[in-house]
C-alpha positions in Angstrom: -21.0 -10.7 -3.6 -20.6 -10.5 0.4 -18.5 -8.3 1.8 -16.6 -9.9 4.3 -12.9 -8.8 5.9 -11.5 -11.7 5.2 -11.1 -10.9 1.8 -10.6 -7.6 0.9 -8.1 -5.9 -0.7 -7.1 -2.1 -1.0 -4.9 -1.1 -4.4 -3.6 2.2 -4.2 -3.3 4.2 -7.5 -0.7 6.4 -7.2 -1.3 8.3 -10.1 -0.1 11.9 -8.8 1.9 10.3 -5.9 0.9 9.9 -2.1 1.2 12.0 0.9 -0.2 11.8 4.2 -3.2 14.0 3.4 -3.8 12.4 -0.2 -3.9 9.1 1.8 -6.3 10.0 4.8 -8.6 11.7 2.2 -8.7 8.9 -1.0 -9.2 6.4 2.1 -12.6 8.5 3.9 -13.4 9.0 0.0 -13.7 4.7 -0.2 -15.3 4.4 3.3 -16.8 7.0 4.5 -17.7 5.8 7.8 -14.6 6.1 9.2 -14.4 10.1 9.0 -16.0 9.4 12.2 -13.6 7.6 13.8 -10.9 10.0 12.3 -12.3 13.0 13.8 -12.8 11.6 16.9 -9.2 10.2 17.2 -8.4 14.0 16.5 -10.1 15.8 19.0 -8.1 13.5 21.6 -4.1 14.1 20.6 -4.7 17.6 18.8 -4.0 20.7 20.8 -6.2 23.5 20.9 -4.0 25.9 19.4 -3.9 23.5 16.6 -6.8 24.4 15.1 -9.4 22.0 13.5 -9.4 18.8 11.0 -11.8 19.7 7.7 -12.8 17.3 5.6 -14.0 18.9 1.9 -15.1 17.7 -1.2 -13.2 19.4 -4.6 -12.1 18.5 -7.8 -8.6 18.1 -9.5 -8.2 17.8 -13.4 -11.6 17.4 -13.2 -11.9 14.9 -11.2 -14.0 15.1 -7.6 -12.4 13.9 -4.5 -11.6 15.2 -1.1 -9.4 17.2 0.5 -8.1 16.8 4.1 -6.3 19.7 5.7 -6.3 22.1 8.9 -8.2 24.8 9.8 -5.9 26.8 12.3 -7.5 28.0 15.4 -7.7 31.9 14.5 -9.9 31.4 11.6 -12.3 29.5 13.2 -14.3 32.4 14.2 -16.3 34.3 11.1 -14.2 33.0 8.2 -15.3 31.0 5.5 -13.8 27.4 5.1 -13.2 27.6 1.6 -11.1 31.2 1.3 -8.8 29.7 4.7 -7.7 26.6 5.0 -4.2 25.5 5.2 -3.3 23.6 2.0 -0.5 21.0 2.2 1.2 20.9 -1.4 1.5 17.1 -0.8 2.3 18.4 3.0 6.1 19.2 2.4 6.9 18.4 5.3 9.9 18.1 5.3 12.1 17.3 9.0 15.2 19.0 9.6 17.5 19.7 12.6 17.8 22.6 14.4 20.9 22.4 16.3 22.1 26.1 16.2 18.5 27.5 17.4 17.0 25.2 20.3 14.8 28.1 21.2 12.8 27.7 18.0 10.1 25.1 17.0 10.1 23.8 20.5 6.8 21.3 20.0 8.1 19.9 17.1 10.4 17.6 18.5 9.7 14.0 17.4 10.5 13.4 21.3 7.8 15.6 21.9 5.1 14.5 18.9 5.3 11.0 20.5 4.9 12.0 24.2 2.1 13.6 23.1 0.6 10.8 21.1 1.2 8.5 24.5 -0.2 10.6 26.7 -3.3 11.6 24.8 -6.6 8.8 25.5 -6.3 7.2 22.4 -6.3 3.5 22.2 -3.1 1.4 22.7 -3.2 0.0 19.2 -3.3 3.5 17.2 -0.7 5.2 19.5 1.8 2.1 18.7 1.1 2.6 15.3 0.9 6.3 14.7 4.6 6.3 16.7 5.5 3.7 14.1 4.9 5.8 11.5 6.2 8.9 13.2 10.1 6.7 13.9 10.2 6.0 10.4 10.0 9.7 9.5 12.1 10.5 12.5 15.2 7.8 12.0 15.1 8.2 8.2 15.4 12.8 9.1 18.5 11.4 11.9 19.9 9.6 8.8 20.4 11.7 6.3 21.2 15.0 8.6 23.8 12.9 10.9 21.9 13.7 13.8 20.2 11.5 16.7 16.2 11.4 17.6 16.5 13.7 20.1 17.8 16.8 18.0 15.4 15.7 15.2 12.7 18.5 14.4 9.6 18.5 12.3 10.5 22.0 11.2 7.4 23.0 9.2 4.9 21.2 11.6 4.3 24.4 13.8 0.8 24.0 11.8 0.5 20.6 13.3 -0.3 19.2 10.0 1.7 16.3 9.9 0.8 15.1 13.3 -3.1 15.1 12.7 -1.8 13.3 9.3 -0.3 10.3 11.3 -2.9 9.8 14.0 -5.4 9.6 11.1 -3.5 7.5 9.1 -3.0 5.2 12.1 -6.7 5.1 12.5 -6.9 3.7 9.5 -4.6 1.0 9.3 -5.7 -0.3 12.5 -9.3 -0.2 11.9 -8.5 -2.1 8.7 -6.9 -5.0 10.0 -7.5 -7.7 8.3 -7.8 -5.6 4.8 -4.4 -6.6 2.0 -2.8 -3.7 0.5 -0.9 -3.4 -2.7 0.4 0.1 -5.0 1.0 1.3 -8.3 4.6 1.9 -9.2 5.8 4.7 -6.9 6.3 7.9 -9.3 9.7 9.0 -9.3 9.0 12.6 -9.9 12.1 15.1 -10.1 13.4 18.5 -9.7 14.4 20.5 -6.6 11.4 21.6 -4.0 12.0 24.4 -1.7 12.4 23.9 1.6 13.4 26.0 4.8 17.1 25.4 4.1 16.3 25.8 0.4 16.4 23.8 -2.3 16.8 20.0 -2.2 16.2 16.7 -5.2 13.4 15.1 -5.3 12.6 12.2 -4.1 13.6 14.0 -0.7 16.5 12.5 0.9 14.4 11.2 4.0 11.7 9.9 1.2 14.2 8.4 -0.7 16.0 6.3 2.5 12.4 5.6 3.7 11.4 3.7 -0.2 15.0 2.0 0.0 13.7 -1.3 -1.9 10.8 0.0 -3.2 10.0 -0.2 -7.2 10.1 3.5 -8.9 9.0 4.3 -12.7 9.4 7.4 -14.3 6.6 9.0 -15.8 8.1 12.4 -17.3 6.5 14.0 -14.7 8.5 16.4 -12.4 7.7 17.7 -9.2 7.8 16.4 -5.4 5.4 13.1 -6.2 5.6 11.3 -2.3 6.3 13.4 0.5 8.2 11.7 3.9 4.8 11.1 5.4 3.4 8.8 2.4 6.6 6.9 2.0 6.3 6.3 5.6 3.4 4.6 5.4 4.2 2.5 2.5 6.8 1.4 4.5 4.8 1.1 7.5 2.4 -1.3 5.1 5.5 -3.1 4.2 6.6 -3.9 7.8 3.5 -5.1 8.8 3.5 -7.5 6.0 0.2 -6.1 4.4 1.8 -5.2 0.8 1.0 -8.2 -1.4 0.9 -8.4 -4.6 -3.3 -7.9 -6.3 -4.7 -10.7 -8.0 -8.2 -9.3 -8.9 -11.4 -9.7 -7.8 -14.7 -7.4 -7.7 -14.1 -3.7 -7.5 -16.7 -3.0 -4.6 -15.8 1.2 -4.4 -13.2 3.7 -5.2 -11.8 6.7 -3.2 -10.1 9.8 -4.3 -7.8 11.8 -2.5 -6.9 15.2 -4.1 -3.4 17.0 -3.9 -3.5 21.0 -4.2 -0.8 21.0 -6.6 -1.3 21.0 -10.1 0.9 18.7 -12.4 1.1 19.6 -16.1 -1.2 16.8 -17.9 -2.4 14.3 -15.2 -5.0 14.8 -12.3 -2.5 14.9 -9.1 -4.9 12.4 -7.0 -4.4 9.0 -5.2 -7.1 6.7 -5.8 -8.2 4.2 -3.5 -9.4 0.9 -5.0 -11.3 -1.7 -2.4 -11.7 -5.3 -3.8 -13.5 -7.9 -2.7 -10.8 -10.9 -3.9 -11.7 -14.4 -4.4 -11.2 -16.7 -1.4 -9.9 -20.3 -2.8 -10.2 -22.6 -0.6 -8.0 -25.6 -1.5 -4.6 -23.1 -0.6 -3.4 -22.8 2.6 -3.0 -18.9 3.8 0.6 -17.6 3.6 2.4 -15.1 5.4 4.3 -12.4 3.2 6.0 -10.3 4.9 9.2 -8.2 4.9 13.3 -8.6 5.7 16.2 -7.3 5.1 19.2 -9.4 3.5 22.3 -8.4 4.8 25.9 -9.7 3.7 29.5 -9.5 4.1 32.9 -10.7 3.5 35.8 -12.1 6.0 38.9 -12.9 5.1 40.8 -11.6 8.2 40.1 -13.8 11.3 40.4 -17.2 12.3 38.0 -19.6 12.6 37.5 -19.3 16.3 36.9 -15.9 15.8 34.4 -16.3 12.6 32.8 -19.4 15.1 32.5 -16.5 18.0 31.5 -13.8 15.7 28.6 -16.1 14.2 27.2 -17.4 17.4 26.8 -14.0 19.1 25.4 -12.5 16.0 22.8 -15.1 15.6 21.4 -14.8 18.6 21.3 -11.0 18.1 17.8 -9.4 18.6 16.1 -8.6 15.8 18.1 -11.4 13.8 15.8 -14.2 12.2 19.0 -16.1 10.3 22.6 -16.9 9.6 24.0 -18.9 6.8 27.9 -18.6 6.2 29.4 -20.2 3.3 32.8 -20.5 2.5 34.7 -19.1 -1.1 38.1 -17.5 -2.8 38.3 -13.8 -2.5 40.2 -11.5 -4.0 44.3 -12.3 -4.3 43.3 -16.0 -3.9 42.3 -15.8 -0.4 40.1 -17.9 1.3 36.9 -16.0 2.6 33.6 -16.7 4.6 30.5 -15.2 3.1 27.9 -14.1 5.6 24.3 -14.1 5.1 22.3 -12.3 7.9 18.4 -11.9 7.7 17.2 -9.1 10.2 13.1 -8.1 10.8 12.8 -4.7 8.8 12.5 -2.6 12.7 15.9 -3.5 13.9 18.3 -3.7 11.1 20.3 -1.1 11.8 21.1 -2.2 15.3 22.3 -5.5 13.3 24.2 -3.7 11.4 26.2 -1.9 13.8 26.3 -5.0 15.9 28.3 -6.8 12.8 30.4 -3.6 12.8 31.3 -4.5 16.3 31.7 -8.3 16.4 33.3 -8.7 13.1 36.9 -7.1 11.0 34.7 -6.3 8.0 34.7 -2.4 7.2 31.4 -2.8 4.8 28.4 -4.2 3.7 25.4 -4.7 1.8 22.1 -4.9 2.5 18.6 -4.9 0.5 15.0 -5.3 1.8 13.4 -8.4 0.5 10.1 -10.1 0.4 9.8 -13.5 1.8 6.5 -15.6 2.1 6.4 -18.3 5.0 3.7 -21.9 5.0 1.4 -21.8 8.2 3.2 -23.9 10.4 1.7 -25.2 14.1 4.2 -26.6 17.0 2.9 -29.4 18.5 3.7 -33.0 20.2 3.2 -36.6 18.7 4.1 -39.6 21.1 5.1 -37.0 23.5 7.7 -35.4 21.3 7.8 -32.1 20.1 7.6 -31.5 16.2 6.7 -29.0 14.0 3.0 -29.5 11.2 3.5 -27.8 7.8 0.5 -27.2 5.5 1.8 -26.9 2.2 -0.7 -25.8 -0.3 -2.2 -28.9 -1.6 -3.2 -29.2 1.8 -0.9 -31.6 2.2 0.6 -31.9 5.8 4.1 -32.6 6.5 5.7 -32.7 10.0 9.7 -32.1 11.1 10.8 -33.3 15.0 12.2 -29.9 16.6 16.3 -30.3 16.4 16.5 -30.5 20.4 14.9 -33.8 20.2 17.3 -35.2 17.8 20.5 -35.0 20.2 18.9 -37.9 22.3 19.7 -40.5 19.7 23.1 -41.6 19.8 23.7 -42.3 16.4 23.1 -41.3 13.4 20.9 -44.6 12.7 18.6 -43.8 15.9 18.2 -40.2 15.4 16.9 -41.2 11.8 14.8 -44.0 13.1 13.2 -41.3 15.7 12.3 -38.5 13.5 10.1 -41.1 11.1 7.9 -42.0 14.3 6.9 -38.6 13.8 4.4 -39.3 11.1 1.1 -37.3 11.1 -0.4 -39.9 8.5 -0.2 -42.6 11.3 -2.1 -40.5 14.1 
């Protein structure tokens, strides 16, 4: 079979769990000619006093694969690359504030990661999306510690191995653009893992409020499983609409990326799957992509208020819909159920927004998966409309709702949307 872009499909196999380094590694395992693009990516946003990327081949339960890590800068000299390189145990790297000692850890700000990433040569694309993936660690760090951006601090990234793990996973998923993703269950894993405030659960509280929404499963297995970094870029997947469910098709190569801890029973690798997947051509393509649902109860304020409250939300960036319907609350009360759909980047804005524009002191809100037909705007007989492929290939066609107000009754406004008939063009 061909290869082609078009078609292909990447399954991760999180069988010990993911982190940034298991991801790079499983995915220059599957292709190997992107190391090169990798590296070179590298050399243009790492310091020197970093140290160097180093790409090695080991084995795990048995099991060969590769290992991405960092050789800091003093061992480069006479030392051998197997006795010194820095291991990342998944990384653990885990983000915490700092607010007491400013003076400390003073390039691992995420302000300071990001100006870094801007400023460096690299291409527009993989600076957006290694920032991307950098915010979602950052905000998720701000979250949990009550903290804002500024304050937040990679604290064990003095080793700058979490920044050389972003960049390269950013590399990847922009020099895989076209390429589906989908992922095992996500193991749950269990315990406590040390960190420099000591001990915390696992999943980590910032991995834990980065997988909001995401499936778990239990395996028996304890032990940090995903790190902050690899749920980020799940999520990162997620936002982007990439994570779709796998159908099948020909396995065309695997990849294996190898953690340095050892779990009790089971190889602690992520595999890399690449498929090519059958293309039928009698469906239309849809978009799947990623929102988040968000809903709440008033029973407080008057209509004109709920009217108000409705209109200014809707047009709130980052919201994509509104529905309110009315019901009985508690006490017999009459209430108004809102229904807000946000884009996954901006909920939180929304949120607080509601806070601010509405009486209601809480609320609820889940990430969901919606797919969307491929839909073209266009103009027949000079009026705008809107051309649906559904996926028998059949096309149907909607006038746009401005276009509707110039009939003046109901009669003529019926009369002008079924001139709009793409059968007749």
């Amino acid at each position: 079979m061909s290869s082609t872009l078009a078609n292909q499909h990447i399954h991760l196999d999180l069988v010990g769990g993911i982190a940034g380094d298991m991801f790079v590694s499983a995915l220059l395992d599957m292709q190997p000619a992107l190391q090169e693009q990798v590296e070179s990516a590298l050399a243009l946003v790492l310091p020197d006093e970093a140290g160097k990327p180093l790409i090695s081949r080991g084995l795990n339960a048995g099991i060969s694969g590769l290992h991405f890590s960092l050789k800091p800068k003093e061992l480069n000299a006479g030392s051998s690359e197997h006795s010194h390189t820095h291991e990342h145990t998944h990384e653990h790297t885990h983000e915490h504030t700092h607010d007491n000692t400013p003076h400390q850890h003073t390039h691992t700000t995420y302000r300071y990661l990001c100006g870094l990433i801007e400023q460096s040569p690299l291409a527009t694309n993989i600076v957006k999306r290694a920032i991307h993936l950098l915010s979602i660690i950052a905000k998720a760090e701000a979250k949990i510690h009550g903290t804002s951006l500024e304050h937040v601090h990679f604290h064990e990234l003095a080793d700058w191995d979490s920044l050389m793990d972003v960049v390269a996973s950013a590399v990847i998923i922009e020099t895989l653009p076209k390429h589906t993703w989908s992922t095992s269950a996500l193991p749950l894993g269990g315990g406590l893992v040390n960190t420099q405030h000591g001990l915390i659960p696992v999943p980590a509280p910032a991995t834990a409020e980065i997988l909001v929404g995401f499936k778990f499963n239990d395996d028996g297995v304890k032990g940090e499983r995903i790190t902050p970094t690899g749920a980020a870029i799940l999520r990162c997947l997620s936002e982007l609409g990439k994570l779709k469910s796998h159908k099948g098709g020909e396995l065309v190569t695997c990849g294996y990326g190898l953690g340095t801890k050892i779990l009790k029973g089971m190889p602690n690798i992520l595999r890399a799957n690449l498929f090519e997947s059958p293309i039928t051509t009698s469906s239309q393509p849809t978009e799947h992509t990623s929102v988040v649902s968000i809903e709440f109860d008033i029973d407080d304020m008057t209509g004109e208020e709920i009217g108000l409250a409705a209109d200014l939300i809707r047009a709130h960036s980052g919201v994509l819909d509104l529905v309110i319907q009315s019901a009985r609350g508690k006490k017999n009360r009459g209430v108004e159920l809102f229904r807000v759909l946000t884009d996954t980047q901006q909920y939180q804005n929304v949120i607080d927004y509601i806070f601010t524009q509405t009486t209601t002191i809480g609320l609820r809100y889940r990430f969901d998966s919606r797919v969307c037909l491929p839909r073209q705007y266009t103009k027949i007989h000079d009026t705008p409309c809107k051309l649906v492929t559904r996926p028998n290939s059949q096309i149907t066609c909607k006038i746009e709702h401005d276009q509707l107000l110039a009939g003046a009754s109901l009669a003529e406004r019926r009369e002008n949307a079924a001139k709009i008939n793409p059968a007749k063009k």
